[in-house]
C-alpha positions, 0 to 999 in steps of 0.5 A: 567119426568122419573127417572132410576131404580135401582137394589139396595134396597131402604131404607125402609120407616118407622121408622119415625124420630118422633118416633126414639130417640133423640140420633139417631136423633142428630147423622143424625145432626151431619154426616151431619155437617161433610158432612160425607154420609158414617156416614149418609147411615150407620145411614139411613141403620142400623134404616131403616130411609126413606128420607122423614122423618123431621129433624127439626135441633132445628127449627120448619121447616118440614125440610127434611134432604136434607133441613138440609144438603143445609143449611150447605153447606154439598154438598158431603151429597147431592151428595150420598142423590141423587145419591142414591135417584134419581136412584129410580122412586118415585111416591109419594114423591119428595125430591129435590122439597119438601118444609119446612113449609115457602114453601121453597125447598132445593135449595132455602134454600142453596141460603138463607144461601149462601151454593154455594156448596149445591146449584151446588150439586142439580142442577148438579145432578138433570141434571145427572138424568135428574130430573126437579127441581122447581125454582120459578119465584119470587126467579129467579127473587131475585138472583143478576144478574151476580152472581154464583147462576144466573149462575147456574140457567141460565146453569140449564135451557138451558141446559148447565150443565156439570153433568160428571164434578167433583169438587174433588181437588187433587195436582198440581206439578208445572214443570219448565225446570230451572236446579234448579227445579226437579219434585219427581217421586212419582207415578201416579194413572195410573202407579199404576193401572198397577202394581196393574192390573200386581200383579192381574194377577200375579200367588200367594199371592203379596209379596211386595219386596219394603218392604220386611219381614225382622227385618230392616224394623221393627228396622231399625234406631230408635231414640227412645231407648226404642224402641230400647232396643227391637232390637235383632236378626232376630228370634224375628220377624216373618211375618204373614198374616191377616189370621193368625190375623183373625183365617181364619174369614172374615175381611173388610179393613172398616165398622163400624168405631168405635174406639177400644181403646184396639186395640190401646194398641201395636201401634207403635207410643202412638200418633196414639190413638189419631189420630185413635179416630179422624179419626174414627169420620170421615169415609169419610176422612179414605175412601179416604186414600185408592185407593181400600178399597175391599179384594182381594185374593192376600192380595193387598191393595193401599192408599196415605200418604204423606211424606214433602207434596208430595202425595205418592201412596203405594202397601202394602201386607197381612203380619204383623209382628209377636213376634216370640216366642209368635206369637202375633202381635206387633203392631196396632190389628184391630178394630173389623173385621176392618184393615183401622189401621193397615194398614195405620200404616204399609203405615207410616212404608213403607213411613219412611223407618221402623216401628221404624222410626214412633215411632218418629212421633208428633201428627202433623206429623202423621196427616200431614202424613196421610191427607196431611193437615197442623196441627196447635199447639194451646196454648188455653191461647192464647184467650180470653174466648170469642174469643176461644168460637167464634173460636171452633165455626168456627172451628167447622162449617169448620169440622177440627180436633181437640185434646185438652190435659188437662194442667195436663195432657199433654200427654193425648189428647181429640178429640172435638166431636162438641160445642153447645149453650144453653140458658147461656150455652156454651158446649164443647163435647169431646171424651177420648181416654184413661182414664183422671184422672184430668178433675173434673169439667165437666157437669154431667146429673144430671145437664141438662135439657132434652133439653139439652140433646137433643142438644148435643146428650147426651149419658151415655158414659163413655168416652165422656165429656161435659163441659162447656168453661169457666171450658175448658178454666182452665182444658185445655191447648194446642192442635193440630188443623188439616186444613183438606179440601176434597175439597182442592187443594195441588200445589207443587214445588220441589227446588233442589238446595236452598241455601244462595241465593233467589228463587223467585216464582210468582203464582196467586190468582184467587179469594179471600179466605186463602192459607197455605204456608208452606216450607218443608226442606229435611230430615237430619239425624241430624234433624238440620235445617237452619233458612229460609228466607220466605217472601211472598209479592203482586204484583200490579201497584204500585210495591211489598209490603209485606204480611207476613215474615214467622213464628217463627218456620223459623227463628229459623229453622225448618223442616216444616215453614209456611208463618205466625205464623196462618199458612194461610194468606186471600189474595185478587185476584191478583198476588204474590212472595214467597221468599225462601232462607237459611241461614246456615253457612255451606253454605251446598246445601239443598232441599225442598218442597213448598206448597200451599194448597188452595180452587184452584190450584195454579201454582208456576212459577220462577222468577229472583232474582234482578229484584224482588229485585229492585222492592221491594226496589223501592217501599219501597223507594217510600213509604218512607215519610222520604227522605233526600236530597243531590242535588236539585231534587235527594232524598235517604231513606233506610231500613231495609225488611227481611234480607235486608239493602235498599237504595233508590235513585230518580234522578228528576234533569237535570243531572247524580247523582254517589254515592259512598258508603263506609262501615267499622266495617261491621258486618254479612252483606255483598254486594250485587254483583250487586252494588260491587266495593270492599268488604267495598264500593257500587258505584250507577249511577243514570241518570236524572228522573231514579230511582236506588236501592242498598243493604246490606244482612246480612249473618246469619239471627239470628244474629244482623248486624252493619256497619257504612257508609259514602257517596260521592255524585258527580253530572255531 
């Protein structure tokens, strides 16, 4: 069966993977363990590597690397390896069919370390290219009837795989025709062409007047003083363009990727050291910041940051600011001829309104900033020595980001380059951004075996270091870890008017995995936030019961909260309620973002109120074993959930049961208006096999309640 031929050069097939260095070796491994192509077709380019070489991956298994990479499930590796390799005829090698020295292909390999999206990836492009894949009978016949992969194979053979169909997530910004409910206009991808394709055949170089070239957009409302102490007149700032930078010399918005610390030195914000040595380990994840990553002759450039969730799509042109007496840069240098930093440091002032505004921004905030990804603040004490070793290797194996600071150091960040066991050995490799005085007790090459060595893809770098967990555990103290999923789908809904009353949002899960829940509060100038009422619960024929009640950091209010102090929560398949309220004395209006940030959209609809109530407390009630009774047949119990006093009531008698319920000294408490006759009294009718419910809410979720309570129950 023919293949299509293309007009780009195929990779020459020599300089075997046998007689290339180990170093060259161990660095394949690792683009493909982060499912990095652009890392992996600059290694294949610069070593003229062929595809039919073996990677063994520490095993002796003739593996390709298109073995290594269904074993990892590092589908979007597979995706370039055939889209590139596919659009060659190739007659004396088959990459897709060739086997391991078990006699085993890529595609039965992803099936036997159950890596689904490898295994979609080959079948999808062999279809696209209309390339015969080899499926045994004897494996055809292992795969459990009714499973993804039986699917698979079945759609593969009749022809009913859909090659066009792209597996890309994005984000899903849930409309709602309620009042309360208000969707941001942050630009759509279309609405953005238009602009882009109206500058393009705009006579000039583009001038963006949305951002325009003036000392505000560089010192406008900085919170941090010596920042601030720079600010003066206009003349100290001058704009220039790229050009100025290069010297009229060509420069790439990305290439190479490799991080210049030096270049760092005059960041707006110390922080994006860090985040730019992490980044430049994955250039795949910077690609896909930018919308167009080529020059053009109108210095226009497009990318996507994210401000309180929402994906923000930006035009950005040419011009710098410039010290105007010196006429150096003052901000971010370029890496080499690379300006993927410079640029996203000038998207973040776009985004914040100036350049100074960044210099405020956290570690988290910048990677939330930039990925659109939850960041997680880690306290490594927080483990045990053996379970922190289990989790960086789970960490490590779902390709996130992560930086470490040294306890004597903790301003100073370390970015964790991969973790690698060893005979007794648990070895820990990390990447310095700057220089790190306090770390004394790492491994050194005088004491590693050539193994080793080979393991961990030693190189004589000054600013790598190895270490082992245990002396990690006592150097180290905190660190920031960054969720990001490509894969991932963001599902948004914007509330306009929450307040000290309850939004309730009903989505479901259609398959079991985690989802990030978190809650952001509309920016104040005073940065002061409400404490949030953020509970999360299920839904099933039994009634509601709760899931998780928010993290601490929304309780002591927060601009940014999470449903659960670990961020993400695994719920089954099934339907749920988030609720939302806040709790401010002011009783001031405020705005927010919910997100969810899943393997799936999700798609958040509003729910009232009382009747969401009423079936929590109902089935809190029912699961109460503790029941007083006041009448044959009539039962009542009462709680405490969230911010909530409850009481129940079930009337199995042959009449009608009235509660009269009276409270004095009722402190930071009050009731709820269904059930309110006075201030200080709740009345509740409870006809005959009916059941009812009734609360107290306390005004001020921090603060202790109290009330006591007498009850008159007649019956008729």
């Amino acid at each position: 069966m023919g293949c299509r031929v293309s007009s780009a050069v195929q990779p020459t097939p020599t300089g075997l993977i046998s007689q290339q260095s180990d170093l060259i070796k161990f660095k394949i491994l690792d683009a493909i363990k982060r499912d990095d192509p652009l890392l992996l077709e600059r290694l294949f380019k610069e070593h003229q590597i062929s595809y039919q070489e073996k990677i063994n991956d520490g095993m002796d298994t003739n593996w390709t690397v298109l073995h290594v990479a269904a074993s990892r499930n590092s589908h979007k590796i597979i995706d370039s390896l055939l889209r590139t390799f596919l659009s060659f005829t190739v007659a004396a090698f088959d990459l897709v069919n060739a086997r391991d020295l078990s006699g085993k292909t890529p595609l039965i390999t992803a099936y036997d370390y159950s890596s689904f999206k490898a295994f979609e990836a080959i079948l999808v492009n062999c279809t696209r290219f209309n390339h015969p894949v080899t499926i045994d009978k004897v494996f055809e016949k292992e795969l459990p009837s009714g499973s993804q992969y039986a699917k698979l194979v079945y759609d593969y053979k009749f022809g009913n795989m859909n090659p066009s169909k792209e597996n890309r997530k994005g984000t899903n910004v849930t409309k709602d025709e309620e009042k309360h409910l208000f969707v941001i206009n942050t630009g759509s991808l279309e609405n953005l062409q238009k602009q882009k394709d109206k500058i393009m055949k705009t006579p000039g170089i583009f001038k963006d007047k949305d951002f325009a070239h003036t000392t505000q957009n560089v010192f406008l409302n900085s919170g941090n003083e010596s920042f601030s102490s720079t600010k003066s007149s206009g003349e100290k700032v001058k704009w220039y363009t790229l050009s100025k930078v290069f010297n009229e010399n060509p420069y790439v918005i990305l290439s190479k990727f490799h991080f210049d610390k030096a270049a760092c030195k005059n960041a707006i914000n110390p922080n994006l050291l860090y985040v730019f040595c992490a980044l430049s380990r994955f250039p795949s994840r910077v690609k896909n910041i930018f919308l167009d990553s080529t020059i053009n002759d109108k210095g226009l450039f497009t990318l996507t940051l994210f401000k309180n969730a929402v994906p923000t799509h930006l035009l950005l042109d040419d011009f710098f600011p410039f010290v105007k007496k010196t006429e150096e840069l003052m901000f971010q240098r370029p890496f080499g001829d690379e300006v993927w930093p410079m640029l996203i440091e000038k998207g973040l002032a776009k985004l914040y309104g100036s350049y100074s505004v960044v210099t405020n921004l956290h570690i988290d905030e910048l990677f939330e900033s930039i990925l659109g990804a939850p960041v997680q603040k880690i306290s490594i004490k927080s483990f045990n020595k053996d379970i922190l070793w289990l989790t960086l290797q789970d960490w490590d194996k779902n390709r996130y980001i992560l930086l470490f600071s040294p306890k004597e150091e903790r301003s100073n960040y370390l970015f964790m380059e991969g973790v690698y066991e060893y005979q007794s050995q648990r070895i820990i490799k990390l990447r310095k951004a700057t220089p790190v005085l306090s770390i004394r007790k790492h491994l050194s090459e005088t004491l590693m075996d050539e193994e080793l060595k080979k393991l961990i893809g030693y190189e004589p770098d000054e600013d790598i270091i190895y270490i082992d967990v245990e002396e990690f555990y006592e150097e180290f103290e905190n660190g920031f870890l960054c969720h990001y999923n490509e894969d991932w789908a963001r599902s948004i809904v914007h509330i306009k008017t929450i307040s000290s009353k309850n939004e309730n949002f009903e989505f479901e899960v259609k398959r079991k995995g985690p989802v990030f829940l978190s809650f952001y509060q509309q920016e104040n100038e005073k940065q002061v936030y409400s404490p949030l009422h953020f509970v999360l619960l299920s839904k099933d024929k039994s009634g509601y019961k709760t899931v998780a009640e928010g993290d601490h950091k929304s309780k002591d209010g927060a601009r940014v909260s999470y449903i659960d102090d670990n961020l993400k929560v695994n719920l089954d398949k099934g339907k749920y309620i988030v609720q939302l309220k806040l709790f401010d004395k002011t009783k001031s209006v405020k705005s927010g973002t919910l997100m969810a940030y899943s393997e799936d959209m999700i798609s958040f609809s509003s729910v009232g109120t009382k009747k969401i109530l009423n079936e929590v407390f109902t089935s809190l009630g029912q699961a109460n074993d503790i029941k007083e009774q006041s009448a044959p047949g009539c039962r009542y119990s009462s709680g405490i959930w969230g911010s909530y006093h409850w009481f129940y009531f079930e009337n199995a008698s042959d009449r009608v049961w009235e509660i009269e319920m009276k409270f004095e000294g009722m402190q930071n408490v009050k009731i709820g208006k269904p059930f309110k006759v006075s201030n200080d009294t709740i009345k509740v009718i409870v006809n005959k096999n009916e059941k009812q419910t009734a609360y107290l809410q306390k005004k001020a979720l921090n603060e202790p309640s109290d009330f006591k309570l007498s009850m008159n129950h007649n019956f008729s």
